[in-house]
N, C-alpha and C positions, 0 to 999 in steps of 0.2 A: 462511381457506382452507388445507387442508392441506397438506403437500409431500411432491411426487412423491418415488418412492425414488430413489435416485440410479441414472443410468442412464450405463451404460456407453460410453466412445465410442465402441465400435467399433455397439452398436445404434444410436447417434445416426449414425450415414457410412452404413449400411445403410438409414434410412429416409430420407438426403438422397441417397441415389444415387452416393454415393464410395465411394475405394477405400477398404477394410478391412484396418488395419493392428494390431500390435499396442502397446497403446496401455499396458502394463504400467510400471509405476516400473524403470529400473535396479537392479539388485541386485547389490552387490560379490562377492556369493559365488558370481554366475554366471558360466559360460564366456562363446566368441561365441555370436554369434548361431546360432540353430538348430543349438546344443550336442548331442552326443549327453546321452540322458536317464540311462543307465547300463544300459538295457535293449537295446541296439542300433537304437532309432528317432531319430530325428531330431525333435528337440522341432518343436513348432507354432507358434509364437511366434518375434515376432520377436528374441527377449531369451528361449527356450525354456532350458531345462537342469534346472527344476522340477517337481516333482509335485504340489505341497499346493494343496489348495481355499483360494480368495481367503476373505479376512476375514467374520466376520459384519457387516456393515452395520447401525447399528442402523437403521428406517427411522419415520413418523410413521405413528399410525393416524389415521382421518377422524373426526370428534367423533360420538358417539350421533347429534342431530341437528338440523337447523340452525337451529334458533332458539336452540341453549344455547351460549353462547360457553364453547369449551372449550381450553386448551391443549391444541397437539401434543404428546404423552408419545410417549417410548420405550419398546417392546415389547421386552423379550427375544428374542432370533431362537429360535429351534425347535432350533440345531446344538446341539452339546455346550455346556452352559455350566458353567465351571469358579469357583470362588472362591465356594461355597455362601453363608457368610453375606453378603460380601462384594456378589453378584450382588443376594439376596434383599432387602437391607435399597436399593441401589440403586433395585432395581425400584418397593420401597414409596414412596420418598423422588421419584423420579420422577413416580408416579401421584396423591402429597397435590402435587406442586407442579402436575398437571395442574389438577386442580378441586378440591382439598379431599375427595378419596375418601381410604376408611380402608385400600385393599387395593388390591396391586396385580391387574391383570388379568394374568393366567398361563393359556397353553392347556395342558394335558399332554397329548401326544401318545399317539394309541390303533394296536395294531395292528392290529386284527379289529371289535370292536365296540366301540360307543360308551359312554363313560367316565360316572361319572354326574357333575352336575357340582357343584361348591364349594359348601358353607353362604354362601346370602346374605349380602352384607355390610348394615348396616344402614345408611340412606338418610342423608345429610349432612344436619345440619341448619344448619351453617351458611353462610354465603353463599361463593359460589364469589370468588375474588381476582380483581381484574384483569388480563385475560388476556396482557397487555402486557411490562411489568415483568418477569415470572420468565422471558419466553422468547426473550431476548435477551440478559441481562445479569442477574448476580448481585442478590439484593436487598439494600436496606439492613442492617447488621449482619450478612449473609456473612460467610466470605471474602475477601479481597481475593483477584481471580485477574487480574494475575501478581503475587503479592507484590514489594511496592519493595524494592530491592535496592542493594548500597551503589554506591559510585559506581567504588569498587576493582575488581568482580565485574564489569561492565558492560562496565569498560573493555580486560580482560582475554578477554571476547569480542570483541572490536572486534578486539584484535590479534590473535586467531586469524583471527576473518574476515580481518581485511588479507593475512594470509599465504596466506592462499586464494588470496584473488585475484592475489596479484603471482606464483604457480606460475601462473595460467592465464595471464595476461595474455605471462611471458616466455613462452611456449608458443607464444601467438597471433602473438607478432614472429617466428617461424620460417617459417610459413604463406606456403606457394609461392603466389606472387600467378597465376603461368601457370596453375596446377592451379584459381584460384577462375575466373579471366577465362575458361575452359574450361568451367564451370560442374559440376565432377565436385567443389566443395567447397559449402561450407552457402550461398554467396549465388549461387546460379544466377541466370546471362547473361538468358536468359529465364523469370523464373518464374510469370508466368500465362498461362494456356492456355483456349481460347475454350472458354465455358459456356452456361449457359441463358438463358430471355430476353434474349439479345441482351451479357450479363453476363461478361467474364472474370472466371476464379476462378485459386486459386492450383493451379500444377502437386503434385501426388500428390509427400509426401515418407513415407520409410521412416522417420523419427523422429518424435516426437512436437512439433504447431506452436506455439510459444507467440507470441502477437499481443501486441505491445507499439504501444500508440495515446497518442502524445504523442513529445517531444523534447528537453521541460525536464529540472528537477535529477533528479526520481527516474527520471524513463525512462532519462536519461543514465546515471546510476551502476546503472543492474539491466543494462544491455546490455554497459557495460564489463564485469560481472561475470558473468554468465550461461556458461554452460560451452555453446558450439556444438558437442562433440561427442555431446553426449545430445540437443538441441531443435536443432529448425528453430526460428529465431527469426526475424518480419516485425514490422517495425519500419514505421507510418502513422502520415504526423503530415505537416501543410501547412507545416511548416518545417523545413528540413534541414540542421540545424546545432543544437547547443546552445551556448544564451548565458548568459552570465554577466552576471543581472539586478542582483545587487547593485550593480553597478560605473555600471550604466545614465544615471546622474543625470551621472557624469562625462564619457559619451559625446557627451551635450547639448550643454555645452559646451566639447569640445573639448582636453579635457582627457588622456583618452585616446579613442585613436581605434576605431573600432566591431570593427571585424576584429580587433582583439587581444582581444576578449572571446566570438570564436565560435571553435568546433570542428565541423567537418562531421559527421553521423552517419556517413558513412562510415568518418570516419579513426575515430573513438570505437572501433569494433570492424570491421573488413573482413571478417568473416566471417558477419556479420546481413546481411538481406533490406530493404531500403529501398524504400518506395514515395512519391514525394509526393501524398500525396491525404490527404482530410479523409474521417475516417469517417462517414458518416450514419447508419447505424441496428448498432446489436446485439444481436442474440437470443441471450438467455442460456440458453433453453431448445435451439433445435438448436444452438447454438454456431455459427452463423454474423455476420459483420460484412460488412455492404455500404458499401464505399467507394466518392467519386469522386475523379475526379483532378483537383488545384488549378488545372494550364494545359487552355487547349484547343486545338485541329485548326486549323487556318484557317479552315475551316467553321464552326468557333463548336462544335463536340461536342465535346465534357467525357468520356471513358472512362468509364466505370463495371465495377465487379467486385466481388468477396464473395469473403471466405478463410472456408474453415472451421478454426477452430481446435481446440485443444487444451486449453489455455491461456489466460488472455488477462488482460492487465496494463492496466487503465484509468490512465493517467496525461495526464490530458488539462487540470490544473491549471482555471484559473477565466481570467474574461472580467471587463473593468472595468464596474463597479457605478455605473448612472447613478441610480440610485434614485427613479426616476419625476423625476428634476426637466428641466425643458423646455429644449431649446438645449445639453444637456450633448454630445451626441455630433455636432451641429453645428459648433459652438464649439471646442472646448475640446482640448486634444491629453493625450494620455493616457501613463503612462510603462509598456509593456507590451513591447514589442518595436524592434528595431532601428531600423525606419522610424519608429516614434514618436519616438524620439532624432533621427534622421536630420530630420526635418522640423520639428523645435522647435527644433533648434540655425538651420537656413534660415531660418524664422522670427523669431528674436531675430536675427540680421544683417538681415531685412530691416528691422523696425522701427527699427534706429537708423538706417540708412540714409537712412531714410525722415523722423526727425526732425530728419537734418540737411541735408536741404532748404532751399533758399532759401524765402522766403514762407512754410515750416510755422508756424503760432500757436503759442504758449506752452498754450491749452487740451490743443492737437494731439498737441505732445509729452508733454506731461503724459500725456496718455492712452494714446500710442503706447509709450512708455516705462514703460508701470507693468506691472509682473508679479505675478500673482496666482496662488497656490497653493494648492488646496483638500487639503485634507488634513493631520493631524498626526502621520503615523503614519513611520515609519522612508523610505521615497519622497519621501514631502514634503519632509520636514525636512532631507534632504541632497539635496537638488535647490537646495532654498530658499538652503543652506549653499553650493553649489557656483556655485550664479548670483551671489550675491555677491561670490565670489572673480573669476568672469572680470571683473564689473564693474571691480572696485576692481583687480585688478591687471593689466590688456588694456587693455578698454573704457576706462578714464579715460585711457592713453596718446593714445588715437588722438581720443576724442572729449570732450576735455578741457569742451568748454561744453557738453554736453547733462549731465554728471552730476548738475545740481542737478534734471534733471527728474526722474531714475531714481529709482522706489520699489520694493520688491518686498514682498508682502502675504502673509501666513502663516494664512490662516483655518481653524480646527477647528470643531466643536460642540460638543468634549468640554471640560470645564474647564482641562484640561492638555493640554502634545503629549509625545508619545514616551509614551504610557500604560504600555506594556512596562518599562519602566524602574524604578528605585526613582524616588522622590519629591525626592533631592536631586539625582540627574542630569537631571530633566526640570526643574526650574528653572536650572540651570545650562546646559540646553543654549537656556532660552528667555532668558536671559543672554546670553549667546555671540551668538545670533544676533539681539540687538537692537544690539547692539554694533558688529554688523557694517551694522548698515542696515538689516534685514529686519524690518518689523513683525507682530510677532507679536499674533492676534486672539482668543479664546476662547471658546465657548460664542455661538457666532455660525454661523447656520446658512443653505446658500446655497437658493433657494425657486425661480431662472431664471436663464439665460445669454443672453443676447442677443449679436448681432455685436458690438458695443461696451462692455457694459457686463452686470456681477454684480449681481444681484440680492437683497439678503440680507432676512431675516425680517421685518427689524423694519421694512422700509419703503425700506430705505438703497439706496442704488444706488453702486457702483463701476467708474465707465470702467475702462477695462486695454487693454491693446495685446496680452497674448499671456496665458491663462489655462490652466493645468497642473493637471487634474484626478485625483487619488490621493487619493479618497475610500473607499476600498474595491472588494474584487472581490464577484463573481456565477456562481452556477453557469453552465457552456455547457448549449447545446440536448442533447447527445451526453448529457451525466450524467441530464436531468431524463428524456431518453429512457428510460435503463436502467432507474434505480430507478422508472418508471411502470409497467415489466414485469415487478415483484418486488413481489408485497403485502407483505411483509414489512416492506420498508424505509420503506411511510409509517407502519406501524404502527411500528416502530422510533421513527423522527422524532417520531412522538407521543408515545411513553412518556419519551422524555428534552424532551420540549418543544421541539423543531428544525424551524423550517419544514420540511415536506415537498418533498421532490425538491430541494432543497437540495443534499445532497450524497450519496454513496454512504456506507451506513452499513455498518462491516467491524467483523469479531470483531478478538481479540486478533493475530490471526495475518492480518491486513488481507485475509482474505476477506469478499468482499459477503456482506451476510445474505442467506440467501435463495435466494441462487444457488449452481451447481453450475462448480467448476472457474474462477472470474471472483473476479482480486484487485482490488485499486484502492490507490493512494496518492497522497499528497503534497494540495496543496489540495483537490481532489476528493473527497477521501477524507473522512470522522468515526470516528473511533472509539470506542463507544461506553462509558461509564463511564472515558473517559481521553481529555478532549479535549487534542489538541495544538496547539502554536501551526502557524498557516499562514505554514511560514519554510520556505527550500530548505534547511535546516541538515536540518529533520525528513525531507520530502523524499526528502534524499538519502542517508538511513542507513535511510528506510524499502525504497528502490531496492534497495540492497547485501545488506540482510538478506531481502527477496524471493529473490534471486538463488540466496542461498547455500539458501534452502530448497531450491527447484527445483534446482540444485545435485545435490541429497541426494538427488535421486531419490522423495520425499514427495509422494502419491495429497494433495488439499485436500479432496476430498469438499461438502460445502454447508457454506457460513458461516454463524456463531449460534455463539455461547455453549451451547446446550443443542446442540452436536453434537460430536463425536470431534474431538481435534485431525488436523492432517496425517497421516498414517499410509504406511507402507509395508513389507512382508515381508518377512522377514528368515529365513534357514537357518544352524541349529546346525554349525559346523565341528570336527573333530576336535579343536580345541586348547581350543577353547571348551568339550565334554567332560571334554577330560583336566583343566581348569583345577575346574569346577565340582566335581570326586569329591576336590579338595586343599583341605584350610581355608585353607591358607597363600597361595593363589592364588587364593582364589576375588575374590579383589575385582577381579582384572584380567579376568576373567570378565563383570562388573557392569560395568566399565566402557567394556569392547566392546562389551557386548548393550544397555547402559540400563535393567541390569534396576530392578526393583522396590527396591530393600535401595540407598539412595543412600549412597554411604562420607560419613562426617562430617568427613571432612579437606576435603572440597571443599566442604561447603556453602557456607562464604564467600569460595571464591573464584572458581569458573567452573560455569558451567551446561553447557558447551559439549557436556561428554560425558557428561554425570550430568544424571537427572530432574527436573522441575522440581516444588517442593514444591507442588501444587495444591489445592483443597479437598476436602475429603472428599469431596462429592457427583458431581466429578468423576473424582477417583481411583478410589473404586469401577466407578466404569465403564469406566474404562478397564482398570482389570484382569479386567474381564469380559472384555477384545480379547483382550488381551495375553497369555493363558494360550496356551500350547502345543497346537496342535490334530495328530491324527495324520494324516498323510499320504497314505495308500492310502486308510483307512477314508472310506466315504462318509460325510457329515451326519447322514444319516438308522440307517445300521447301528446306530450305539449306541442309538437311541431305541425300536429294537426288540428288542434284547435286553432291555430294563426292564420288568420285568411291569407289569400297570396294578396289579392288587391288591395285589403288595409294596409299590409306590409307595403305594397308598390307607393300606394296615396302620402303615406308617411314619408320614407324616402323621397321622395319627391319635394315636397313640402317640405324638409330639411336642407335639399340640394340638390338634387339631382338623383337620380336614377342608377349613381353608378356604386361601385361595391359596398363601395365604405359607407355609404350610408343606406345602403340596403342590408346589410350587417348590423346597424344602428339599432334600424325599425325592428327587424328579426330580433334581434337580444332582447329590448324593449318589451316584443310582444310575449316572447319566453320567459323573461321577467316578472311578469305583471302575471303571466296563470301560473305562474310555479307559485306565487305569492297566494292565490284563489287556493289554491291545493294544500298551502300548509294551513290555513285559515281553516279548509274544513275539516282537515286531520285533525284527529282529539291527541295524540299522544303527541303533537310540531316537531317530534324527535327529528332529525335530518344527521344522514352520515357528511361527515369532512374528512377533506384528505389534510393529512400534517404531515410536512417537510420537515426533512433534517438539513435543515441549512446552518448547518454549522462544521465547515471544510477542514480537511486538517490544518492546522497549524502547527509550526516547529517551535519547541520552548528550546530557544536551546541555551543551554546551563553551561557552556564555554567548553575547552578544548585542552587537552595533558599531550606533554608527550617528556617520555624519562630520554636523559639525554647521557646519564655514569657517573659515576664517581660520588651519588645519593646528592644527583642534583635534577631538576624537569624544569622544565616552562609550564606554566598554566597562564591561559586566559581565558578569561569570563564578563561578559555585557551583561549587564542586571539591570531591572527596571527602567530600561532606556537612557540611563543615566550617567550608570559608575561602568566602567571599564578597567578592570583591572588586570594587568602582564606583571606577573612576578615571574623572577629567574632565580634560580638557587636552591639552595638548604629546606627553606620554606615551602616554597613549591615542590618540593619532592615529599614532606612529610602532607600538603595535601595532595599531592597525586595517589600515597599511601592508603589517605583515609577515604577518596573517592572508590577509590577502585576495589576496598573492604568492603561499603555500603554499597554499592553497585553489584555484589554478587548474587546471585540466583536466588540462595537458599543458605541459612543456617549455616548445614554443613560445608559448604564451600568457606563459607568464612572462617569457619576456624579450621580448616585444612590448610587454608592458606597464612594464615597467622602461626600454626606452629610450624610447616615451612618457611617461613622468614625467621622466626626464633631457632632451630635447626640451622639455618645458613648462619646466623649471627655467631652462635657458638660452635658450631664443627665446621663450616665450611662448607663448598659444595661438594657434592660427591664425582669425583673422577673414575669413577667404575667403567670398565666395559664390557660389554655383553653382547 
């Protein structure tokens, strides 16, 4: 199915019955708003002060027809197309990766009568490719797109992002709270306002709405980062606080306590729109999302409303993975959220409780007292690590005769646990934690859970008193929803082999394939041709680097690999001018505008303000954007000054009569009056388009996991270089000092610091309540 051209927002508010705002990128070189234009009017827009025609777009044409499975190609648009051979050999390389055609389709525009048309191309004779593969993602032996880049260059981004962010964030600590609780700042007192069927929707804002749905690590770090002077930003998500999941295993027992690992979305940024309610449905085509609200009325009514957005950031992570097996979501407590912590640690105080009953059997205990843990992945294995500790140094103070009953069980499927790991820390952490008491099971797979007792494959059965399930996650209803309303994305899932509806499939730049203006990150998300691990680390440097795109004022247009990266329009300044007529200057030139000509001093070391080296297939196109278009002149004026018969005589003359070089002569003749036109322009200003060609990329800063007894694994890959795996003492005091600096805010850190000094001298607390 092909894809709509991309449609404007403000035609998508016009045919949903909103108000019509303008929905343009920022641009540094504009005045305020409804700038005079330099003619004595009052620009139109709300971001006005420009004159040039928006970008060519490229757009999909529809296949011949419908029995022949065709890739979507890009057509040339009809405006001026500059970069002859550059455009010409595109267009060709475009239309062989549509179906194996020898030529690309080129219209040439007529003024008066009709043109004759191109020497037939001759008929393919061999099979058309799988339509799949080329229109999503590079093929085999490509390109790499984004080339791997050293670990120097990455990081050196990172720190310019951080500097970004800590100017806006002091900015935001200024922010007269009277002026927001007024609602004349970004989080208005009231912001929906009663709509259709029965529905509030969000109140009419003058800036553009970007919808963030979630509240974990990426939603958190794009909200702290987000600039609320450009977007309305509404933040929905049934939990209103971000939590710090890594720590979770410790909250279980007691170790630290739950509230030292949350931050309110409020505090995270006071200047976002908070709603609590769970989204239900979002259409990616009108850009609305229908939400309800997680409490109800006394009546028992649940609110419902719809935001139309702008924007909108899926970060809605994943749901625990019962895998078809029976009794799991009965039984079993799961380690996801606070109240999962909160209700395992109750539960493990009641079971011993309860084994040290007068009249309890020795079967009783036994059973009551056994703790079973599915899973061997990073959850498990320090849940596993941390129960042991309260055992051995709480638990046996208080209930000195029940410890010979106390077992706790470690079962995987997979041969090993901590698979992430190299090969000598996952023996040493199944080491460590036999050591400690904790038996560890392998290649043992659970098949039922019953009230009392695991079930495992081979026939075995396992009483337990309290069973902690972290077998894996699963997509939510919310994700299988979206990617069910984008064909794209099961064909995606298929060409790389990934169950369908699974997850949201996003280009380099973590737009959804398929859809228009709709990012996704962190578990939710795949990316395709560069899977990442599902860690908050990825996450939350996918959040940060969202942020700072949006940031930048960058149009996302539809996600796919075969589309334009981010784009936004840009105006020539006087300096920028003066700089390009000096050889000696021209590089500070290049490195304002992003032109084309990337200086080689920087190749290896920042991408931030310099191009990104891309493959050819895609460079040519994008310098088809990226040329200079004039200003006044309409689209159409140059295409009529071009004679048809010069255009034919040329072509001809070149080779033949047929596309490609009827395409040649046309650019040629387009070329050469766009050139007359700025020659007799006095101000040669010309608008460009500039890409954000700079894809995410993962830094990643290595991997912890606490394994008891105040011992972890850490490893960490640094500058492509050092690799280092430590196990023990060491590695636990930096898993210590990571996971200090790693927190949110201030406060969390020293909640959590006199939580561990509290554990060190009283212990943990065995209270029950």
């Amino acid at each position: 199915m092909p894809l709509a051209p991309v449609r404007p927002a403000t035609t998508i508010r016009k045919s949903a019955g909103l108000p019509v705002r303008n929905m343009a990128p920022p641009n540094p070189f504009q005045g305020e708003h409804n700038s005079n234009n330099g003619d004595g009017k009052k620009g139109t827009g709300a971001r006005g002060g420009l004159k040039f025609a928006p970008p060519p777009i490229p757009f999909f044409t529809a296949p011949a027809s419908s029995d022949t499975a065709v890739v979507p190609k890009f057509v040339l648009p009809s405006t001026p197309a500059p970069s002859t051979a550059a455009a010409a050999a595109a267009a060709e390389q475009a239309a062989a990766r549509a179906g194996g055609a020898t030529t690309a389709s080129v219209v040439v525009p007529t003024t008066a009568e009709p043109q004759a048309a191109p020497a037939a191309a001759a008929p393919a004779t061999k099979a058309a490719p799988h339509p799949h593969a080329p229109q999503f993602f590079p093929k085999p032996g490509e390109p790499t797109w984004p080339p791997k880049r050293s670990f120097t260059a990455i990081v050196l981004d990172k720190v310019v992002d951080t500097s970004n962010y800590v100017e806006k964030h002091l900015r935001r600590m200024n922010i007269d709270a009277a002026k927001l609780a007024a609602g004349t700042g970004s989080a208005a007192a009231d912001p929906l306002v009663p709509g259709d069927n029965g529905r509030m929707r969000l109140r009419a804002s003058t800036k553009p709405v970007v919808l963030v749905l979630g509240s974990g690590w990426g939603a958190h770090s794009f909200i702290k980062s987000i600039d609320t002077d450009i977007y309305d930003v509404v933040v929905v998500s049934p939990r209103n606080h971000f939590l710090f999941t890594p720590m979770l295993p410790s909250t279980a027992v007691g170790t630290v306590e739950f509230r030292s690992l949350l931050e309110p979305v409020r505090t995270s940024n006071p200047c976002v729109t908070y709603l609590e309610a769970e989204c239900d449905s979002l259409d990616p085509h009108s850009k609305v999302a229908v939400c309800t609200a997680k409490f109800s009325h006394t009546d028992g009514r649940r609110p419902q409303f719809e935001i139309q957005y702008d924007k909108a950031v899926v970060a809605v992570g994943e749901q625990p993975a019962t895998f078809g097996v029976p009794g799991v979501r009965e039984h079993c407590f799961f380690m996801k959220e606070v109240s999962d912590a909160v209700a395992l640690r109750k539960r493990i105080a009641e079971k011993f409780e309860l084994a040290a009953l007068p009249g309890t059997t020795e079967d009783e205990r036994k059973a009551a007292l056994h703790f079973v843990v599915v899973g061997g992945g990073p959850t498990g294995v320090e849940f596993a690590g941390t129960l042991s500790d309260f055992v051995r140094e709480d638990l046996k103070k208080k209930y000195l005769a029940l410890m010979k009953y106390v077992r706790v069980t470690l079962l995987n499927n997979l041969p090993s646990i901590l698979t992430q790991f190299d090969e000598k820390l996952q023996k040493s952490a199944a080491s460590t934690l036999g050591a400690n008491g904790v038996e560890v099971r392998v290649n043992v797979s659970v098949v039922g859970v019953t009230a009392d007792k695991v079930q495992l494959g081979g026939g075995e059965e396992l009483p337990y008193g309290v069973c902690v399930w972290s077998a894996g996650n699963m997509a939510r209803p919310l994700t299988k929803h979206i990617a069910g309303q984008v064909p794209e994305q099961a064909m995606a899932a298929e060409a790389i082999k990934a169950p369908p509806n699974a997850k949201l499939c996003v280009d380099s730049f973590l737009r959804v394939v398929g859809a228009t203006d709709l990012l996704a990150l962190g578990d939710c998300s795949l990316v395709l041709g560069n899977r990442l691990p599902p860690t908050a680390q990825v996450a939350g440097q996918q959040g940060s680097y969202l942020a700072n795109m949006l940031n930048g004022g960058y149009s996302l247009g539809v996600g796919g690999y075969n589309q334009p990266p981010p784009y936004m329009l840009v105006k020539r300044n006087k300096l920028q001018e003066a700089t390009e007529k000096n050889d000696g200057l021209r590089w500070l030139a290049t490195a304002m505008m992003g032109g084309r000509a990337r200086i080689q001093v920087a190749a290896d070391v920042s991408d931030t303000l310099f191009r990104m080296d891309c493959p050819p297939w895609v460079r040519k196109h994008s310098e088809s954007l990226t040329k200079s278009l004039p200003l006044d002149a309409p689209p159409s004026s140059a295409s009529r000054e071009c004679d048809v018969d010069a255009v034919l005589a040329a072509a001809a003359a070149a080779g033949g009569a047929d596309s490609r070089a009827l395409h040649r002569a046309r650019a040629a003749c387009l070329e050469s009056y766009e050139e007359e036109i700025r020659a007799e322009r006095s101000d040669a200003a010309a608008a460009e388009v500039r890409y954000y060609e700079r894809p995410f990329e993962f830094l990643n800063l290595g991997i912890m996991a606490y394994i008891g007894h105040e011992r972890a694994l850490t490893q960490v890959t640094m500058f492509d270089v050092i690799n280092l795996n430590l196990a023990g003492t060491f590695a636990f005091l930096l898993w210590k000092s990571v996971y200090i600096t790693k927190q949110v805010s201030f406060r969390n850190r020293v909640l959590i610091l006199f939580d561990w000094m509290k554990t060190r001298v009283f212990g943990r607390d065995i209270s029950l309540w």
